[in-house]
KELOZA-9200 format. One record per residue: x, y, z of N, C-alpha, C in turn. Coordinates in steps of 0.1 Angstrom, whole numbers, plus 5000, padded with zeros to 4 digits. Layout:
BEGIN
XYZXYZXYZ...
***
This chain:
BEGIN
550046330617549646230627549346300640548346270644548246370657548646240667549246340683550046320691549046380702548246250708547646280719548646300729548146340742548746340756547746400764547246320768545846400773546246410794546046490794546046550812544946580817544946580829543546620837543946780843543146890843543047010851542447030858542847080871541547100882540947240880540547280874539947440871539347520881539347600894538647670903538747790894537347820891536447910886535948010897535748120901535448180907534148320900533048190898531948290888530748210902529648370903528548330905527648200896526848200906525748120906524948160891524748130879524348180866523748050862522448050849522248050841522947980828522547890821523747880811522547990800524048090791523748170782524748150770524348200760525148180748526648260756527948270742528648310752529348400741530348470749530948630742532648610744532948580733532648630716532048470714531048500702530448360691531348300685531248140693532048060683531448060671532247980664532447930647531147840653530547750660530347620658529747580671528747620675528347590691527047480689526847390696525647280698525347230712524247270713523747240728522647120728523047050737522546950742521746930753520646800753520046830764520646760775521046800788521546740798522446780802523146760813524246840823524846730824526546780825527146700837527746750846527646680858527646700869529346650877529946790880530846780886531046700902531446580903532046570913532346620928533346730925533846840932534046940921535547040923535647130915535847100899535147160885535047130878536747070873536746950869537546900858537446860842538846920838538746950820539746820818539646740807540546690802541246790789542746760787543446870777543946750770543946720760545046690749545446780738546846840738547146860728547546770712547246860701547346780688547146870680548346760673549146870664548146820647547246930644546446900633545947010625546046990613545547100601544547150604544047080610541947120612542047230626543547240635543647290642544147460644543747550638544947670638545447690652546247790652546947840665546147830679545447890676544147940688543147880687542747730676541547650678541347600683540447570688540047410695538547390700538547260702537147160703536947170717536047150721535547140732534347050739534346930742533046850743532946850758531946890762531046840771529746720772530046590777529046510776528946450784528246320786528146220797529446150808530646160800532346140804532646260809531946360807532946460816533346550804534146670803534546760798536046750795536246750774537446720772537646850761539046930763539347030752540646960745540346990728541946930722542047100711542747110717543747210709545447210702545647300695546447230692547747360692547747380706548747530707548447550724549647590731549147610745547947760739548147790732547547940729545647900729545547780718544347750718543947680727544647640741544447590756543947680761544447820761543847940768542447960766542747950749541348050749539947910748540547750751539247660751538647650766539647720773539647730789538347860791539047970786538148060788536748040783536547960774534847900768534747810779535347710785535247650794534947710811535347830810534747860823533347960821532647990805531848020803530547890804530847800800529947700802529247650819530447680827530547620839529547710847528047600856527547690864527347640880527347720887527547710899526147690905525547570908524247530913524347500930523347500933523247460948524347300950524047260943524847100940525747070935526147210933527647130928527347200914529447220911529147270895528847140882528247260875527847150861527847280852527647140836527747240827526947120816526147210809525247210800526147080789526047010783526046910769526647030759527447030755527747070741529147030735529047080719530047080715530647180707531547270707532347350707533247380697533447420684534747410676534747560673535647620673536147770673537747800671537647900667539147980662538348090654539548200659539848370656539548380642538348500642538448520629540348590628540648650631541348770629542848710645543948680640544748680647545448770656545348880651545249020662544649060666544349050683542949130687543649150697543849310699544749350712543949450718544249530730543749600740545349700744544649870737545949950737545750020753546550010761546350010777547450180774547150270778548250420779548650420792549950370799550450410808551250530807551450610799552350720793551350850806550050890796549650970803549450940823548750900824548250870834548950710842550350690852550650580854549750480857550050380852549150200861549850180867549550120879550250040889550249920879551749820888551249670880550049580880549649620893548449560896547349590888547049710882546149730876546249680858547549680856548149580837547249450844547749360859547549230855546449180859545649320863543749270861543549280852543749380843543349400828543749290820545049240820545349130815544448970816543748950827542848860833541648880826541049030825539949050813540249010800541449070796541749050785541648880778542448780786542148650785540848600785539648630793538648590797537948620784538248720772537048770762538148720750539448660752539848570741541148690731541248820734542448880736543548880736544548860725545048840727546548900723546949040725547549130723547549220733548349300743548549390750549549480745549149590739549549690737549949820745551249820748551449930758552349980755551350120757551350270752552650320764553850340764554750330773555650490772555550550766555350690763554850810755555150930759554351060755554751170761553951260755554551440761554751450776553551350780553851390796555051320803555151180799556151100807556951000798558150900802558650840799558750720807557950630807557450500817558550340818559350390809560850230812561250310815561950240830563350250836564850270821565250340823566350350816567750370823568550270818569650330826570850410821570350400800571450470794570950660797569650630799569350780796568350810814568850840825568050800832567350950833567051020832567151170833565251140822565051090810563951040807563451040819563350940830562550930843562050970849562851120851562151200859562051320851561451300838560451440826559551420834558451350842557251390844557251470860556251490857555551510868555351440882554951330880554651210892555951180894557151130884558451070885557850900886556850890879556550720882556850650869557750530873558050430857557950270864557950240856558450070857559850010854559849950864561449870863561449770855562849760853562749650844562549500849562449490864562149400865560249360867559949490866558149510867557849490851558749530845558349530830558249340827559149280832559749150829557949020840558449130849556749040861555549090847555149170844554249200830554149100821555249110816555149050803555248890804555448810816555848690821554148640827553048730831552048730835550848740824551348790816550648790801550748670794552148630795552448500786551948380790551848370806550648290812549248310809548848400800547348390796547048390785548548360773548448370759548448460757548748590759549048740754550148760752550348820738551448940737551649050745552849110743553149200747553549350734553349410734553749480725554249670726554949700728555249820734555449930726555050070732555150210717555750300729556950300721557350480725557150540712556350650713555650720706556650850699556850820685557650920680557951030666557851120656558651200665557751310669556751320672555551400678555351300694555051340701554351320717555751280721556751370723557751370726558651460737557451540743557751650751558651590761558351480766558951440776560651410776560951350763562151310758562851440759562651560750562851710746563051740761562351770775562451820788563551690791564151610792565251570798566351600789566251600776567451570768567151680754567451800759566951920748567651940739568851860741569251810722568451790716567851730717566751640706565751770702565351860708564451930703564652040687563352060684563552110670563552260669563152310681563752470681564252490694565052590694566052600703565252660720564852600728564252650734563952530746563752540758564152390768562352420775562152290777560752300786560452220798559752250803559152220822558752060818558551990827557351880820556051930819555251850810554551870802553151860813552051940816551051880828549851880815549351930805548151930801547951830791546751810787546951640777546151710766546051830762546251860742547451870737547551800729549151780718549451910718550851850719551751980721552252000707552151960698552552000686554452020687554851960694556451940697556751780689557651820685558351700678559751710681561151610678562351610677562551660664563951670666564451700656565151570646564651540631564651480625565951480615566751630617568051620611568451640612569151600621570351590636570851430630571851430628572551270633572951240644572251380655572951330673571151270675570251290670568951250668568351070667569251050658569250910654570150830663571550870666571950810672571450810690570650870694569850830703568950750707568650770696566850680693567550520689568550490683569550370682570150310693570650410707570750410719569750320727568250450728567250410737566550280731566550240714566450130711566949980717568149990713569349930721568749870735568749980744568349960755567049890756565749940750564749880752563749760747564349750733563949590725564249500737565649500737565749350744564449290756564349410763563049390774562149330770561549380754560149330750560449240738560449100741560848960731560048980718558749020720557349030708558549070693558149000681558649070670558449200664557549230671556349380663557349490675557249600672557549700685557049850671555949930683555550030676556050160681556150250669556950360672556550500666555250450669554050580671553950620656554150750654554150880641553350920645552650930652551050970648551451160657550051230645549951390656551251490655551751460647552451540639552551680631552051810638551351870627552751950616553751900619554851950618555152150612554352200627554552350628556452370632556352300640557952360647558852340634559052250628559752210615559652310603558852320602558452490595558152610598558852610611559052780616560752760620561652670614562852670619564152650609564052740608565652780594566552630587567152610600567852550596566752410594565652350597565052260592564552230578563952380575563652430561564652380551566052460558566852410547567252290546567052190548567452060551565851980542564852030544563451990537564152030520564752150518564652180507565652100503566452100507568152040499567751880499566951840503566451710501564651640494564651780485563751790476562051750483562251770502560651760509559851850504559451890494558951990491557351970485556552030484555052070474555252070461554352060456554752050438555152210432554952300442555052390437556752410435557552320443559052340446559952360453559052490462558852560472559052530489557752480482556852500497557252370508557852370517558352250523557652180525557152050526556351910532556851840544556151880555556151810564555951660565554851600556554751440558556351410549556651450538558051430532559051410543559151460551560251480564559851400570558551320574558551270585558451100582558351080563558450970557559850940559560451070557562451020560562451010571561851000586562150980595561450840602560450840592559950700595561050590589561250620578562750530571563750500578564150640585565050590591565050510604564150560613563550430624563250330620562550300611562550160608563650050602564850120598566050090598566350030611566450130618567150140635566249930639564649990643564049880644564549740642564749750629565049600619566449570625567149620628568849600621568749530640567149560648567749460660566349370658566249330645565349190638563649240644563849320647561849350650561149420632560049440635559249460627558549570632558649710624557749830630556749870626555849900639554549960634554350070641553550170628552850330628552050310630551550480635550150500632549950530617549050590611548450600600549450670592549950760603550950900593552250840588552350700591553950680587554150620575552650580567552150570552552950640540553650610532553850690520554950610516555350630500556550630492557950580497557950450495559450350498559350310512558150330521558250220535558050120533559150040541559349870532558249820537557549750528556249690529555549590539556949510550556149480561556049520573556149660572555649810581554649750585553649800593552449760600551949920599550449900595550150060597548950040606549150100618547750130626546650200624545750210620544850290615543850320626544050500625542850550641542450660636542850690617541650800614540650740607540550620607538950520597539550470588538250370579538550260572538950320560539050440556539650490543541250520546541850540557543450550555543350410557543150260567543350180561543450130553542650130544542250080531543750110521544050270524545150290521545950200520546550180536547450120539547549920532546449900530546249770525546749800508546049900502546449900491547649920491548750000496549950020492550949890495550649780500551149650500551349600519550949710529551549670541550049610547550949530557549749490568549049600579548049570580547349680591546449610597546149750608545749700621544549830623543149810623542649860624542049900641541850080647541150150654540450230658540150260644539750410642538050350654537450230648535950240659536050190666537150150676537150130688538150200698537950280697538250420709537650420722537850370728536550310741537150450752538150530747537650670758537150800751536350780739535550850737534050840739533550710749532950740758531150660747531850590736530850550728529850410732529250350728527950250735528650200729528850050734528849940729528949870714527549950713526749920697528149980684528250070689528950140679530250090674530950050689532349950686531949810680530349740684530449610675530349670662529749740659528949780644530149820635531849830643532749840633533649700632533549750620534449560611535549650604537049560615538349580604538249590588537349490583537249470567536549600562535949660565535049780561535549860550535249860536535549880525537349840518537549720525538349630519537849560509538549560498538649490483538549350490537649250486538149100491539549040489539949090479541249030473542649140487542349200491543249280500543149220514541549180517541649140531542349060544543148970536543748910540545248980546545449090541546449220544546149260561544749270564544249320576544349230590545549270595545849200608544649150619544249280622543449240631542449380638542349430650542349530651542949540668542449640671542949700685541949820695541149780708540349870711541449990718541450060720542250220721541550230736542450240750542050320759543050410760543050540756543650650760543350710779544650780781544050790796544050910800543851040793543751150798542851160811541651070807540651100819540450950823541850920826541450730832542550690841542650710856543850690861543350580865544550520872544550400879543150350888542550430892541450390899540050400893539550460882538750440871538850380862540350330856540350310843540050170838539650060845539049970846537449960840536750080846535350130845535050190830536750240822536950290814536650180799537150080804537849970793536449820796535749820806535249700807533849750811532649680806532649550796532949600783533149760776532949770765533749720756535249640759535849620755535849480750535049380752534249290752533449250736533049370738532149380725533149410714534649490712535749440704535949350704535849270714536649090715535849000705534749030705533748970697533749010684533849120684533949150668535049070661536549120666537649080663537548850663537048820672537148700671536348640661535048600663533848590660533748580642533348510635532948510622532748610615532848750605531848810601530648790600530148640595528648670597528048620608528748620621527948630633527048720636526248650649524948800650525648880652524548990647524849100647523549150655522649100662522049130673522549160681522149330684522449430695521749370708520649380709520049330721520449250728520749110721521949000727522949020729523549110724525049110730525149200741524149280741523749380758523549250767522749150761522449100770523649010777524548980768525248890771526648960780526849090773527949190780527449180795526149160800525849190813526749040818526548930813527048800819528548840820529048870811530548900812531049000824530249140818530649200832530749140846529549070848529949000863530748880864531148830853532648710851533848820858534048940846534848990850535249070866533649090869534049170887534449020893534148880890534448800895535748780900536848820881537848800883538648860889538448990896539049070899539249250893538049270881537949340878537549480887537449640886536649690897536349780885535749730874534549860866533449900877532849790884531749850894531749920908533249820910533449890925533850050929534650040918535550180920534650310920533650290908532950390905531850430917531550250922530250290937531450390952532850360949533350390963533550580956533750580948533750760942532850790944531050730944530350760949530050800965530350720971530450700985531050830987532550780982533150960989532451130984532251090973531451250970530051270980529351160989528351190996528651181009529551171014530351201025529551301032529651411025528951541034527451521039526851441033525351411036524951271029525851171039525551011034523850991030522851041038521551001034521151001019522051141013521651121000522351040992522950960996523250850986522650770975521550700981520950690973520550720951519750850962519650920951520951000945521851040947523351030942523350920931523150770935523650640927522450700916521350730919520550690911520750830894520950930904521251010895522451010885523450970891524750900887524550820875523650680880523250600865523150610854522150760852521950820840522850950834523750950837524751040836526050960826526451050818527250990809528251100804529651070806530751180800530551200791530351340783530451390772531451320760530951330747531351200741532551290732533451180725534251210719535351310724536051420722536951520726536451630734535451620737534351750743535051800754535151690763535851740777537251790780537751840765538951890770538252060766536852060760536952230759535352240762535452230776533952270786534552360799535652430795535652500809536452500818536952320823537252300832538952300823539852320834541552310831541952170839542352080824542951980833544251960832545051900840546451920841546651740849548151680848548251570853547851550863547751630874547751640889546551670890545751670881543951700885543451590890542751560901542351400906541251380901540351290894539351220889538551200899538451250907537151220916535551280915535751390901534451400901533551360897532251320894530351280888531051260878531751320870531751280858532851140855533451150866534551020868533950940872533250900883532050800882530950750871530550860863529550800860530150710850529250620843529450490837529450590817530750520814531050530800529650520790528450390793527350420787526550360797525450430801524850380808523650260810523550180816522650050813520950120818521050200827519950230830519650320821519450410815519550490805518550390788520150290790520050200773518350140779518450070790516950000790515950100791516050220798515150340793514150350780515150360771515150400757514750280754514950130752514250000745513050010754512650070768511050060766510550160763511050250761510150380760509750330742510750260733510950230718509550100719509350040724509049910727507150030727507050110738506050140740505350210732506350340723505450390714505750300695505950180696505650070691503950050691503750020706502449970706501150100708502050230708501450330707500850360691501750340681501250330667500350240664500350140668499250030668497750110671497750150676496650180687496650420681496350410668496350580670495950650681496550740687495850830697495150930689493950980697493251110692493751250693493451350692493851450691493551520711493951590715493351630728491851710727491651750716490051800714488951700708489651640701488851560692487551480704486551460698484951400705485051280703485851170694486051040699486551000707486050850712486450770725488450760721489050800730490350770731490350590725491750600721492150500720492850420731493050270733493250200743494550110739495650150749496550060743496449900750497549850745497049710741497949680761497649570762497549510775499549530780500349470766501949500768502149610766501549730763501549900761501449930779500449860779500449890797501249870805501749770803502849720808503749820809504349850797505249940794505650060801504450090793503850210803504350240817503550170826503650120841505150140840505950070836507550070839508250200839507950270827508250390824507950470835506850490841506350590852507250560864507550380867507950360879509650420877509950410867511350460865511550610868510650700862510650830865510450880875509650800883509050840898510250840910510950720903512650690911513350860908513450850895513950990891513651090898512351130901511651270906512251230923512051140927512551150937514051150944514751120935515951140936516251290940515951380926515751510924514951620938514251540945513851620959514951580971515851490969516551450979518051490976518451540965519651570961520051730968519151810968519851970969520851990981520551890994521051910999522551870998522651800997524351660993524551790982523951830969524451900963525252070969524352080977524952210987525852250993526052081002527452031011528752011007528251950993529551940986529951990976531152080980532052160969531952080956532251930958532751860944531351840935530351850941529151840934528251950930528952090935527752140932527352250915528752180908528552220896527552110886527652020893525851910888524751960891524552070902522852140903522552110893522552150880521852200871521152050858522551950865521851830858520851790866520551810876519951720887518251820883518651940883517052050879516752010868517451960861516451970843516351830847516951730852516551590851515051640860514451660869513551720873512551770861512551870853512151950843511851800831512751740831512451620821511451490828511651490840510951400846509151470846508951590850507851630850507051650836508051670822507651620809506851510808507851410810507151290812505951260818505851300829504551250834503351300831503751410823502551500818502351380801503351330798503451280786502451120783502951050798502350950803501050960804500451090808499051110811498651110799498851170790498051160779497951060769499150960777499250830772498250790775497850750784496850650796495450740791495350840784493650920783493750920769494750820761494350820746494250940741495551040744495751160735496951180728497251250718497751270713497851420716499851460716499951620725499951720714499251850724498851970717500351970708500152000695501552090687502052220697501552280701502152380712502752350727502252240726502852190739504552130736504052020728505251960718506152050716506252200710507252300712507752310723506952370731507552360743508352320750508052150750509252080753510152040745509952080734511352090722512452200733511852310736512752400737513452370754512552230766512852250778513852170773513952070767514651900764515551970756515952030747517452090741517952180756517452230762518452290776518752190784517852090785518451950795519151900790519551910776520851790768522151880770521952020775523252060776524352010788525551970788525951930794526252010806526951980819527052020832528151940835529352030844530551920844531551840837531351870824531651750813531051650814529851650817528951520818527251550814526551430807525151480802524751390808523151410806521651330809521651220796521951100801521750980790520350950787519351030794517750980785517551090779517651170776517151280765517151260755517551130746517151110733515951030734515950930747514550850750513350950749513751040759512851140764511951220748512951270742512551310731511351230722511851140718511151000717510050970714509751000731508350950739507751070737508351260736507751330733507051360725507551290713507251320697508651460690509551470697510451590693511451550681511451610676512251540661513651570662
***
């Protein structure tokens, strides 16, 4: 029997002046109507909760009509997230807000959809968890994952072990009463909390305060560089366990959530196998290879996952791994995270536990958009298993994401997980729309307080300091600039260590670039209408061919784009000269030059109905592979366009 109680909300929205657009993530169930209503003053929602089968946790209805605007859900949870569809509808007109006629029924494909935030490497202020957390709400999120230590640092206040504290470098953690403002600020937006001290690999920091724990006899500095240190504890010690039962002790109670993760992951267990007495302890407990022999590292580290998840339970939580804590007698409602792909998942579903898929949403390896929607948790899941599969989780690691970029790091691209994870499987799957629609979001989110855009324009600012005129051309060249993808940037050259400041081109520039992506869809769009229309040969005695009137179009745009480019490129040497921090980009700024003058030679033969000499075509095969080499840890994001438009295969 449902149990109305219907209340009035005054909702102050703080979104530009928009458009109504479809909205991100796709409901189950959207219907648009013709006609507005017209707020009063500031928009008001009516709320009744109700308690109904047709309701899950996180569903609810949503009507907009001639009475005004009513959400019924049936969970403060599904309050949240009919609110955040509700401030997606709402637009800001000269007249006062209004919002479009529709009707609304929705709920989560997938009940886990979290956002893994790493304060270990690189500290967050709180301020920067509870903007993230504001994003996080706004795209229907509903899991905060925090990554709370690692080799470099140890980030809870501890008071059994306080010496943890100060292993890093900075000496920066959270108190327990900052831990308690977190997780109290989350719970106001329907998010979990969910916390990982990472174990028994990314442990350096633990080992530098408390070198009991370590697995060979040997004490270390804190940890400043962010490649795995291949250090682990020691696994068989009983002064080992009774620690980790200690810092347990101490730390559960903080974090209420049932789930608490306790890493495994990155383990290559070298130190364990260069150390006598470990050996013997693998062997007398049969960790061995089939040969008999040979000791087994994952055998050791399955007994160590056993035994933490003992510890875990016995204070009523539920633990979850990474991928590596998989194998032979882990009691089956283990949670397995999965971040090497859908085949150790899959594992993990087959062997009876729940999982949580990451492996395609890694959003600091620096990937488009496209690529994070284009992965589905289910992805070679048996139908009969799928139901095993929690949910998933987009991954911001922070080696190269402090507090003042790491915003720029995580949004909008994170967005486009929201939707995956929420959203129906057979929602669109149109790329172009959801570009399109990420752009509406992004500016929700600078609304809310986000600074993906700000932070990166004031890093600009300061790198042109030395010669403000060239600013400009700075932003412009910036645009098309993209950090090198995947792991690249830890082996180009540069030495990075905790204390390295993020201030350079490659810290500004944007994770994927939007000028760049629209590049590429016209330059795709144009030699579209270029096949239509054959070009001739450059010798050949027939009349050129003529492209069609939207080829021209095209066309035109492309030139006006490049011409921005070329001029950039005459205005930069100097700013590049002045400033120490820039002047390892010369070299992108000269081939973006060398690429821009491709083009226009390319354009020309566009516009005279030719098709380019095979010798020429080489040529710039060989200029366009030297412009895609990176500079900085950072490339030119049109060089696959560019290629393209060249004909370069």
């Amino acid at each position: 029997m449902a149990k109305p109680g219907a209340i009035l909300l005054l909702l102050l929205v703080a979104l530009a002046a928009r458009a109504q657009r479809p909205l991100l993530p796709v409901p189950v169930q959207a219907t648009w109507e013709t006609g507005y209503y017209r707020f009063a003053t500031a928009p008001l929602l009516a709320l009744r909760k109700q308690v109904s089968p047709s309701l899950p946790a996180e569903g609810y209805r949503l009507r907009v009509g001639p009475t005004g605007a009513a959400l019924v859900a049936g969970s403060a949870a599904g309050v949240q997230r009919g609110i955040a569809t509700f401030r997606q509808v709402l637009e800001s007109t000269p007249r006062g807000w209004r919002a479009q006629y529709c009707t609304i029924e929705d709920q989560p494909r997938f009940a886990w959809r979290g956002l893994l935030v790493d304060a270990a490497r690189h500290f967050l202020p709180v301020a920067v968890i509870k903007r993230n957390l504001d994003g996080m709400a706004a795209v229907k999120l509903n899991v905060l994952h925090w990554h709370l230590s690692d080799d470099q640092a140890f980030r809870v206040e501890s008071h059994l072990f306080p010496r943890l504290n100060q292993a890093s470098t900075d000496k920066q953690f959270y108190t327990r009463a900052q831990v308690r403002e977190v997780l109290a600020y989350a719970a106001a937006r329907g998010i979990r909390v969910v916390p990982e001290f990472d174990m028994p690999s990314h442990t350096t920091s633990w080992i530098v305060a408390y070198p009991r724990l370590a697995s060979v006899d040997s004490t270390y500095a804190p940890y400043q560089l962010w490649r795995t240190t291949n250090v682990a504890i020691d696994p068989t010690r009983r002064g080992t366990y009774a620690f980790i039962d200690s810092l347990l002790t101490e730390m559960i109670p903080l974090f209420p959530d049932r789930y608490f993760h306790t890493g495994g992951d990155e383990n290559d267990g070298r130190q364990w196998r260069r150390t006598p007495r470990i050996v013997a302890f693998m062997r007398a407990h049969g960790q061995v290879k089939a040969d008999g022999i040979t000791p087994d590292k994952h055998l050791l580290q399955l007994y160590f996952s056993q035994k933490v998840d003992s510890l875990v339970r016995r204070h009523g939580k539920i633990m979850i791994g990474w991928d590596e804590v998989l194998g032979p007698n882990l009691p089956p409602d283990v949670v397995v995270q999965s971040w090497r792909g859908p085949k150790a998942l899959v594992q993990a579903v087959q062997q009876g536990h729940p999982a949580l898929y990451s492996a395609g949403y890694y959003l600091d390896l620096n990937y488009p958009a496209a690529r994070h929607y284009a992965a589905d948790p289910t992805q070679g899941v048996p139908d009969s298993l799928q139901s095993r599969v929690l949910g998933g989780e987009a991954a911001m690691w922070s080696e190269f994401a402090d507090s003042t970029v790491y915003d720029s790091r995580v949004w909008p691209r994170a967005a486009a997980v929201a939707e995956r994870l929420w959203s129906p499987a057979a929602s669109s799957q149109d790329v172009p729309d959801l570009y399109r629609r990420l752009a509406v979001v992004s500016d929700e989110l600078e609304a809310l307080g986000l600074r993906h855009r700000r932070a990166p324009a004031a890093l600009l600012r300061q790198l042109a300091a030395p010669y403000p005129a060239a600013l400009p051309a700075l932003q412009t060249l910036a645009a098309i600039v993209e950090p090198v993808k995947d792991y690249k940037r830890h082996f180009q050259g540069f030495k990075y260590t905790t204390e390295t400041p993020l201030t350079r081109l490659v810290d500004a520039a944007p994770a994927e670039s939007d000028v760049a992506r629209r590049f590429g869809l016209t330059a795709d769009s144009l030699l579209r209408e270029v096949a239509l229309a054959p070009l001739t040969s450059a010798t050949a005695a027939a009349a050129p061919a003529q492209l069609s009137a939207a080829g021209q179009r095209q066309l035109a745009a492309l030139q006006r784009q490049v011409a921005t480019w070329q001029q950039a490129t005459t205005e930069l040497p100097p700013l590049l000269v002045a400033s120490p921090n820039l002047t390892e980009y010369a070299p992108l700024a000269a081939q973006l030059g060398v690429v821009c003058e491709l083009l226009s030679q390319r354009f020309l033969q566009l516009q005279q109905g030719q098709a380019p000499l095979p010798a020429w075509v080489a040529a710039a095969k060989v200029q366009l592979e030297a412009a895609a080499k990176p500079a900085g840890q950072a490339e030119l994001a049109i060089i696959g366009a560019a290629k393209r438009l060249v004909g370069v295969q």
